[in-house]
Structure formats: structure tokens, C-alpha cells
C-alpha positions in Angstrom: -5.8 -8.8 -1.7 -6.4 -12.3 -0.3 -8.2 -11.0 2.7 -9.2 -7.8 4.6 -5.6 -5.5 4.2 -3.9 -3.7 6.3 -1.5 -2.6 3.5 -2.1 1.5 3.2 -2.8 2.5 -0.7 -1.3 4.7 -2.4 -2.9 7.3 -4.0 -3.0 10.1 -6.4 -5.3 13.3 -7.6 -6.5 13.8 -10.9 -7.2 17.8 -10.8 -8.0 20.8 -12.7 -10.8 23.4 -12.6 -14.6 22.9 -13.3 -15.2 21.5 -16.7 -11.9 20.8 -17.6 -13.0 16.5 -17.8 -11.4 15.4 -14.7 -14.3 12.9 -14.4 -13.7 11.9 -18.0 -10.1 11.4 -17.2 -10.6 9.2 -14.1 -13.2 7.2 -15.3 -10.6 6.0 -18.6 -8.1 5.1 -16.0 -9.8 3.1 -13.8 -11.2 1.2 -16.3 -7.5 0.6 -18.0 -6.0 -0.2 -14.7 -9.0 -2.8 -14.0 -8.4 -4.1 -17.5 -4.7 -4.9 -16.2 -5.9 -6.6 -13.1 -5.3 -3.8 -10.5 -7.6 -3.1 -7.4 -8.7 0.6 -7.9 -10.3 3.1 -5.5 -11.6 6.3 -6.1 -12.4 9.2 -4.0 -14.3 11.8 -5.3 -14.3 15.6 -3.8 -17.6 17.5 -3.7 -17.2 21.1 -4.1 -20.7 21.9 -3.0 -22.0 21.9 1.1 -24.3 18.7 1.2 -24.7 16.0 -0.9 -27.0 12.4 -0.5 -26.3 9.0 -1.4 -29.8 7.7 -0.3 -33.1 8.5 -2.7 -35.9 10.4 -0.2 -38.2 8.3 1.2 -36.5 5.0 1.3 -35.3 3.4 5.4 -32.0 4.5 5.5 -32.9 8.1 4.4 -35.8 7.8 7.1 -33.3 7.0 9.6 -31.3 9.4 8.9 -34.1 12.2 8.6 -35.0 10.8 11.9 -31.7 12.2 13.9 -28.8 8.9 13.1 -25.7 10.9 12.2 -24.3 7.5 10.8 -26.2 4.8 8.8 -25.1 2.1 7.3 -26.5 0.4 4.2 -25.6 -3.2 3.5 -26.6 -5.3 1.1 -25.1 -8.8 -0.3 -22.0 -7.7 -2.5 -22.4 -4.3 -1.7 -21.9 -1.6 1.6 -22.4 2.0 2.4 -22.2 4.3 5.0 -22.9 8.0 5.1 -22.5 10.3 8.3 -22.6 13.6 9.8 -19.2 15.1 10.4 -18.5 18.7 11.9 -16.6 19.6 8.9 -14.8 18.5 5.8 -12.8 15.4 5.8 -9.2 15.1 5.1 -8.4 13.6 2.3 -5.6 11.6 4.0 -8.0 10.6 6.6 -10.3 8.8 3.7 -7.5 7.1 1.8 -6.5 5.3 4.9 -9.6 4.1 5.8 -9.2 2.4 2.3 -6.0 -0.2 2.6 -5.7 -3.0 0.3 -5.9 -1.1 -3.1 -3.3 -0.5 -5.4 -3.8 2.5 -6.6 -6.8 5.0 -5.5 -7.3 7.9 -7.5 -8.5 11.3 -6.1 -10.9 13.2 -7.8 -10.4 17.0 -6.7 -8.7 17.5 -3.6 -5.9 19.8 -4.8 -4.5 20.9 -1.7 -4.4 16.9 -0.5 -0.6 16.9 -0.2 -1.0 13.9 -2.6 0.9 14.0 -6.0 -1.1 15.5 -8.4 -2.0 15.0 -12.2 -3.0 18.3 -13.7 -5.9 18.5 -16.4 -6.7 21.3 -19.1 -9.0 21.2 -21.9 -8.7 23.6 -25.2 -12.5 23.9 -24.8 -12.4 25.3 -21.1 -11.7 29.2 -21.6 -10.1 28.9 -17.7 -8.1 26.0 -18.7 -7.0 28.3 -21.7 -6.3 31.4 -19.1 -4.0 28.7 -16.9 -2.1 26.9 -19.6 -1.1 30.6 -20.6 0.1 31.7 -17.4 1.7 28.0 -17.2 3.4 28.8 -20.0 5.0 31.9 -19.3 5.7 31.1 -16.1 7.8 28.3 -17.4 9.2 30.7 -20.3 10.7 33.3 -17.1 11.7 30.4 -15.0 9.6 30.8 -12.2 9.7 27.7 -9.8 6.6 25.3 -9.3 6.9 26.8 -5.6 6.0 29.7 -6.6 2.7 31.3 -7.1 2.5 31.7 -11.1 -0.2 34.3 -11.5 1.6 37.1 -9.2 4.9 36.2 -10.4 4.0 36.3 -13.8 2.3 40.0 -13.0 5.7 41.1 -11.6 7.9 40.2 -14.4 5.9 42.3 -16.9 5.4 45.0 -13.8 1.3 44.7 -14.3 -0.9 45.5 -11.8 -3.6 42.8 -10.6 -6.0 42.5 -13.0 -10.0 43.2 -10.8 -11.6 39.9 -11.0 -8.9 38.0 -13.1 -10.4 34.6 -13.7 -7.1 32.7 -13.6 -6.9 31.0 -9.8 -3.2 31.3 -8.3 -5.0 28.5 -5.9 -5.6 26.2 -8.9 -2.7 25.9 -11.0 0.0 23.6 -11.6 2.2 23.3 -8.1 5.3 21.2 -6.7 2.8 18.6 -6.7 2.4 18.2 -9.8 4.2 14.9 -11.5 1.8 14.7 -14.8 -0.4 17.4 -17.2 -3.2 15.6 -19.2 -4.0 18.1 -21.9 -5.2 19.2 -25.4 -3.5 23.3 -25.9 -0.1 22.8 -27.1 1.2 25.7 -24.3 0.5 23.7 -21.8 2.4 20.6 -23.1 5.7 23.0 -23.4 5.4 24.4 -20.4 5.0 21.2 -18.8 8.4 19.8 -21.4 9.9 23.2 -20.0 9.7 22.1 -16.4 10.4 18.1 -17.1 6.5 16.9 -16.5 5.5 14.4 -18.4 2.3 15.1 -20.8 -0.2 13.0 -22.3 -2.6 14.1 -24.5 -6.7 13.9 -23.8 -7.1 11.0 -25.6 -3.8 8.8 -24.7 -5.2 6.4 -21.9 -3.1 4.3 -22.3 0.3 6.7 -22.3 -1.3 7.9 -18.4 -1.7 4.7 -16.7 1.5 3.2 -17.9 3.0 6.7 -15.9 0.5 5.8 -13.1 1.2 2.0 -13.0 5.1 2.9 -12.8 5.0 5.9 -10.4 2.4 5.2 -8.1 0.6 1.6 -8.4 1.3 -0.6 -5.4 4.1 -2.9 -5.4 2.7 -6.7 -4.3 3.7 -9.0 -1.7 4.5 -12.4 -1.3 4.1 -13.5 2.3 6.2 -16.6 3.0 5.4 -18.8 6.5 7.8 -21.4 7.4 6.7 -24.0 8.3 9.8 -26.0 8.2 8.9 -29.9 9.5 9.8 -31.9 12.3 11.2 -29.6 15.4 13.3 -31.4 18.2 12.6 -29.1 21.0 9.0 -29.2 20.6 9.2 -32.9 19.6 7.1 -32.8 17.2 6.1 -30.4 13.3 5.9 -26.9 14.7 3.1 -26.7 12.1 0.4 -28.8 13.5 1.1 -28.8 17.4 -2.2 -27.6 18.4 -3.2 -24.2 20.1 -6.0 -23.2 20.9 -8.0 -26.0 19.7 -6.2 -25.9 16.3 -3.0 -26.5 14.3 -0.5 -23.6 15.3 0.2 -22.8 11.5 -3.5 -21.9 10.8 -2.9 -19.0 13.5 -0.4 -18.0 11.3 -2.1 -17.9 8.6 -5.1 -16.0 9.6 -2.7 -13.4 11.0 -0.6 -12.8 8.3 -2.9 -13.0 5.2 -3.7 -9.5 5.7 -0.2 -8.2 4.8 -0.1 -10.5 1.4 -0.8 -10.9 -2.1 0.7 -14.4 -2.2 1.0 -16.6 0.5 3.2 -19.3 0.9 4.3 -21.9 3.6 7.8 -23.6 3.0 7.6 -26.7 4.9 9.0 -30.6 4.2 6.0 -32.2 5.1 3.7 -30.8 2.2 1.4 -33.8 2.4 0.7 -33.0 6.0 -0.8 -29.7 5.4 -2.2 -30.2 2.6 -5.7 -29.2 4.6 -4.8 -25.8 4.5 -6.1 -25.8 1.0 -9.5 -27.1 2.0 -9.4 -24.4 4.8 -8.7 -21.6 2.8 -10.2 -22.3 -0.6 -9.9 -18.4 -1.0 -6.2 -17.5 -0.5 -4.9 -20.1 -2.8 -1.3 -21.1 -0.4 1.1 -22.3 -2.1 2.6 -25.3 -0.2 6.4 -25.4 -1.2 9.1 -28.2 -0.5 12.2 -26.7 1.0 14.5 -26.5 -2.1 18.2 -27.7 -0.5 18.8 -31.0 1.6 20.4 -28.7 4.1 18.6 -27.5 7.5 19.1 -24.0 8.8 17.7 -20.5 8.7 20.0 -19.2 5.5 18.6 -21.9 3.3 15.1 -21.5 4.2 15.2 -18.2 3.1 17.0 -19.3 0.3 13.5 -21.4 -0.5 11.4 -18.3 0.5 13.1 -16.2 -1.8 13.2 -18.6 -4.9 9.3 -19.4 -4.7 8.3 -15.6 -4.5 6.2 -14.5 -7.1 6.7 -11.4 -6.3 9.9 -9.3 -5.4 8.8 -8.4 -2.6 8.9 -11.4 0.0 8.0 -11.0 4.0 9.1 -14.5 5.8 7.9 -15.0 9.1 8.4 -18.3 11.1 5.5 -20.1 12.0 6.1 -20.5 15.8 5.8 -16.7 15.7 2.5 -17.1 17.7 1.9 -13.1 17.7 3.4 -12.3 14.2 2.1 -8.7 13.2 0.4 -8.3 9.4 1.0 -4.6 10.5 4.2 -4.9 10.8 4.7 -7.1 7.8 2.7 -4.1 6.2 5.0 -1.3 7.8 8.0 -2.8 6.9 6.6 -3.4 3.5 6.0 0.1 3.1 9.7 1.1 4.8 10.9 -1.5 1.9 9.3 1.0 -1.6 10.3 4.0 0.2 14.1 3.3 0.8 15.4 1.3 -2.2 16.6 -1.1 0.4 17.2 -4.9 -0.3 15.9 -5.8 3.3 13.9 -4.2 6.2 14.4 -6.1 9.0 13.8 -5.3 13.0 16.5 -4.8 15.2 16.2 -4.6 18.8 18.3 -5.3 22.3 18.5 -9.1 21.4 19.9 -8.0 17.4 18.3 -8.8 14.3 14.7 -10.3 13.7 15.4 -12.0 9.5 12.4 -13.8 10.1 10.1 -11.3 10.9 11.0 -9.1 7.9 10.7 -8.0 4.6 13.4 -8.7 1.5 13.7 -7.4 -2.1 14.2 -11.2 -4.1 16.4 -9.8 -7.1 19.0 -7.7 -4.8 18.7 -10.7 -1.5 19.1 -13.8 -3.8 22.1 -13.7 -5.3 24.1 -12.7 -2.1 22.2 -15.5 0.0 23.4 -17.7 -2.7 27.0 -16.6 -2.3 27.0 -17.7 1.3 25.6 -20.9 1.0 28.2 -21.7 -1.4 30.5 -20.9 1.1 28.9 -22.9 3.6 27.1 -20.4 5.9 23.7 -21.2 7.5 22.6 -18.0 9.4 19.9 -15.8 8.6 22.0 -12.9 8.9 25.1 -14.2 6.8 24.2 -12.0 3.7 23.5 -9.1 5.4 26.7 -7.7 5.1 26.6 -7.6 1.4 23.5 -5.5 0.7 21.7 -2.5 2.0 19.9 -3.6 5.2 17.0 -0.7 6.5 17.1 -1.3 10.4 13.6 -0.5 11.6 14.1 0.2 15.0 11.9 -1.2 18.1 10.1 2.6 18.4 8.9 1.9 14.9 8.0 -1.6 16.0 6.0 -0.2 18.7 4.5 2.3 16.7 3.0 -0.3 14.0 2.5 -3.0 16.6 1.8 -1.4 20.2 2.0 -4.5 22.1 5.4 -5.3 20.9 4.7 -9.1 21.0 5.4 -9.8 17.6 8.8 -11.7 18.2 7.7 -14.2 20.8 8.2 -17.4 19.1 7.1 -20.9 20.7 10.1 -23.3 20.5 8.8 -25.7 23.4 6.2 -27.1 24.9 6.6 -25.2 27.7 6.3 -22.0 25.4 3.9 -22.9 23.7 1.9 -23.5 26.9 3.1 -20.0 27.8 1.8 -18.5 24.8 -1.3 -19.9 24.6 -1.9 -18.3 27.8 -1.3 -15.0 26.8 -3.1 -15.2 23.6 -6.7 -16.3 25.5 -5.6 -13.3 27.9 -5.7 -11.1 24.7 -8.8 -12.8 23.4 -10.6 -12.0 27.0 -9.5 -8.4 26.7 -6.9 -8.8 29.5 -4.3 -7.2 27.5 
């Protein structure tokens, strides 16, 4: 990510019983997946009650044998923190706290409510046990809903077996999307109920099902800048506020929502400082690519410089633009399938607050520029548009400010205001 995200992660857990080389199988992943130039986090579950991060005797272990039920340990290139909490921590609760990634994995946390890849090793005789009941379960059609063990028991009419070693509470589940696996049972059973299997040893067969299923999308975030503005008499860009050109606002804001950034503008030679101001996120300036002004053909220029397919464009007189909005809608976008997710509210659509699929929005923005049309909205009609609604607006954005644009001086004076009210803690 080009900054500190707020773009959630997905995530998945890699799980199976004690010895079955969970570990084995996470730490071949993601090393792959950071051979292919993805962000990985990991979580790892601790079966046990207590655990230390800190070797005895050192300062932050004295602190915290001293009373601190949190401690922080920084260090250049490196942070960690380690509390006291009154019991276990969701596993929902930690993958949140960990946006930006683009894929974590899990290790352990079975009952997560994440999608889950099953492990069993030849070598483990409880792996053995559990690819067996797998199997037969799959061989009498039970569901995945179901609870194997005792539904297997009932079909033969057997009577619980005193201390069976085969754990109704850790086998294969709805959950399940993927069984990583050596015992040839486990691989039919798995055929049987249309999971994919990879063997032990085929690393590369598992992340190519993780990097399609579950690895993060990216984002190209797109500011336009556009050029010389009548009403504001004067580039929209650099008119200054708050001490500084209104596009670096912008960019600050919204950097946290992207993978790519770029700002269309016509006047690339006038903010060409942003590339000396941001050495780190690499914006891309890009010329406007038709000799035509209005909103269609901006995002006609948005849409053709994307790298990626997914492409947020917000204008930049959008003094309050929300990167967690960008980042809600983005999210709204991979769930749904849709070409665009765009607000809607009592004043109608928002385009340039919103987030388009490139390869289903260019060719019908195309289409109406051929015809002559120069609206935002002129395409709309000719792919699948996700409304997102203003209580979903509010819900990723409380204050609701995101749409105030600055189109004159006198709103830019206005919002300048409010935005040193905000700064002062007045809102």
C-alpha cells in the first residue's frame, strides 16, 4: 500500500489438528505469495493459556512484570505490542486491526467464521482417523453442515465409541473451500464434495487457489485535477488552503484507499511538485486524453490510465473526500460483481466520489462519447450500477461531509473554515 490503509484484508485459515504441519503449510505460502509481490499477514492462534513475546529480564518485560497491561516495543523498522485482555480475542477483531494486506493467513482459529483450508498428514494417526470419517461421510452423502462423526455413527447404527479420538469439532465444515493433504481418502472425499485438493508438497497448486479466491483485488485511486476552473478563477489544483495547494489535501486523504494514484489534470507541468512531495507514492500525473471538457470524458481519462481494474475517481475540490469511503465502496465493488458503486443521495448520484470496474465501465463510456454525451452519469444506464445508499455513507464516513466540493471562492473560504473547525476538535 502507498501509505497507512484503511482497505480491510481479507483473510483465510489454514487448519487441522496438532501435528498435522499447518505451520509447514503457512510458512510455504507466505513465502510464494511474497515471491509474487503480495503484502502478507499472518495470525497465529495459541492453543495454550499464556504466552510471551518479551525474553525475562529485559525493560519491556520489566514493565510489564511491574503492573502495564499494555507495552509497546518499538524499534526502527520494527513494532510490537503485547497486552492484557480479559479473555480471548476474536479473530475478526485482530484481522481488522490489520488493513492494507492482501491476503492474511490464519493459523488455527477454526471456528473464525473465515473460510477455511483443511490440512491432514498420512503421518498424523488423527489426521488418519478424520480423513476416514471424511470419507465416508462423503461416500453416504452427508452435508458439510452436518456433524460427520455422529452422522456417520448413525448410518452404520453404532453406538459412540468412549473416548473416540476423532473431534466432531475439528473436521472439515461448510467452511471449508480447500484440503491440503497426503492420504488419498481424503483427496476423494474432498473430489466427492467438489473441494479442491492439493497435495503436501504442491505450493505452488495452493497459492494460485489462494491468489484467485481470496488475495485482494488493487486499486487505482484517480484525483482530478482537471486545470483552469472559471468559477474559482483560477486551477482548482493549486488554489491554496490552509497554507497549501488544495490538491495536496487530496492527496493526503485519499492515498490511504490506493494502490496507484493518479491525478488527471491539463496542466502536468504545474504540479509536477507533487513528485518531490511525495517521493514515496509515485503519482502518476496524466494529461486529459480528449480535447473535450466535461465530466464523461474525464472519466474517460481516469479509466484509460488505470493500472488497475479497479479505479475510485474523486474530484479534487472534494475538500473532505473519505479514503473510507473509497475503501467501503471498494469493498461493495468485489462483493457484488458490479461495474460501478456509486453514492446516491437526496441531490442523486455522486460519479465522482465512486468506485468503477475499467473493463465492464470503458467500453459503455466510450459508446456515449461517440454519441456526444458529456455527463458523468450517461453510461450508467448500460451497466450494473450498486447504489450505496447515504446510511451506508454514514456508516463508513459518520460525518457525512465527504460530498462538499469547493467550486468558489466563497466555498472555498467556507470550507476552510470547517476543516480548522475539525482540526480544533470542534466537530
Amino acid at each position: 500500500m502507498l501509505a497507512e490503509s484503511v482497505v480491510p484484508s481479507p483473510a483465510i485459515a489454514v487448519v487441522g489438528r496438532h501435528n498435522s504441519g499447518k505451520t509447514t503449510i503457512v510458512e510455504r505460502a507466505v513465502a510464494e505469495l511474497t515471491a509474487r509481490g503480495f503484502d502478507v499477514g499472518t495470525v497465529k492462534h495459541h492453543g495454550h493459556v499464556g504466552f510471551d513475546i518479551d525474553v525475562p529480564g529485559k525493560d519491556s518485560w520489566r514493565h510489564r512484570r511491574a503492573g502495564a497491561t499494555e507495552t509497546w516495543i518499538s524499534a526502527p523498522g520494527q513494532i510490537a505490542m503485547i497486552a492484557t485482555i480479559p479473555d480471548e480475542a476474536e479473530c475478526a477483531r485482530i484481522v481488522a486491526r490489520m488493513p492494507g494486506h492482501d491476503v492474511v493467513i490464519v493459523e488455527g482459529y477454526r471456528k473464525s467464521g473465515l473460510p477455511t483450508i483443511e490440512v491432514m498428514r498420512a503421518a498424523n494417526p488423527h489426521d488418519s482417523k478424520v480423513a476416514e470419517t471424511f470419507y465416508q461421510a462423503a461416500c453416504d452423502g452427508v452435508p458439510l453442515t452436518c456433524d460427520f462423526v455422529q452422522a456417520a455413527r448413525a448410518s452404520r447404527r453404532e453406538a459412540p465409541a468412549p473416548g473416540s479420538p476423532v473431534d466432531p469439532g475439528k473436521m472439515p465444515t461448510e467452511a471449508t473451500v480447500a484440503v491440503v493433504t497426503d492420504i488419498p481418502r481424503a483427496h476423494e472425499a474432498a473430489a466427492r464434495y467438489g473441494i479442491p485438493s492439493f497435495d503436501l508438497a504442491d505450493t505452488q497448486g495452493l497459492v494460485d487457489f489462494i491468489e484467485k479466491t481470496v488475495v485482494r483485488p488493487r486499486m487505482t485511486v484517480v484525483v482530478q485535477a482537471g486545470g483552469e476552473s472559471r468559477r474559482m478563477g483560477r486551477s482548482k489544483a493549486t488554489v491554496p488552503f490552509m497554507g497549501r495547494p488544495l490538491i495536496q489535501r487530496l492527496i493526503e486523504r485519499v492515498c490511504h484507499a490506493a494502490d496507484e494514484l493518479v491525478v488527471t489534470t491539463n496542466e502536468p507541468e504545474n504540479l509536477a511538485f507533487l513528485r518531490q512531495e511525495y517521493p514515496q507514492m509515485h503519482i502518476r500525473l496524466v494529461r486529459d486524453e480528449l480535447d473535450r471538457r466535461g465530466a464523461l470524458p474525464g472519466i474517460y481519462t481516469a479509466l484509460k490510465n488505470a493500472t488497475y481494474d479497479a479505479v475510485a475517481v474523486v474530484a479534487c475540490d472534494m475538500v473532505f473526500a473519505s479514503p473510507r469511503l473509497v475503501a467501503a465502496e471498494f469493498q461493495e465493488l468485489n462483493r457484488t460483481g458490479a461495474a460501478a458503486v456509486v453514492p446516491v443521495n437526496r441531490n442523486g448520484y455522486e460519479p465522482f466520489h465512486a468506485v468503477y470496474r475499467a473493463s465492464a465501465c470503458l467500453p459503455a463510456v466510450e459508446k456515449r462519447l461517440e454519441k456526444g454525451d458529456a455527463r458523468a452519469q450517461a453510461f450508467f444506464d448500460e451497466v450494473e450500477i450498486c447504489e450505496f445508499p447515504q446510511s451506508r455513507v454514514l456508516m463508513a464516513e459518520p460525518g457525512g461531509r465527504c460530498f462538499i466540493n469547493a467550486n468558489t471562492p466563497d466555498d472555498l473560504a467556507f470550507t476552510e473554515r470547517l476543516a480548522r473547525d475539525e482540526e480544533n476538535g470542534f466537530y
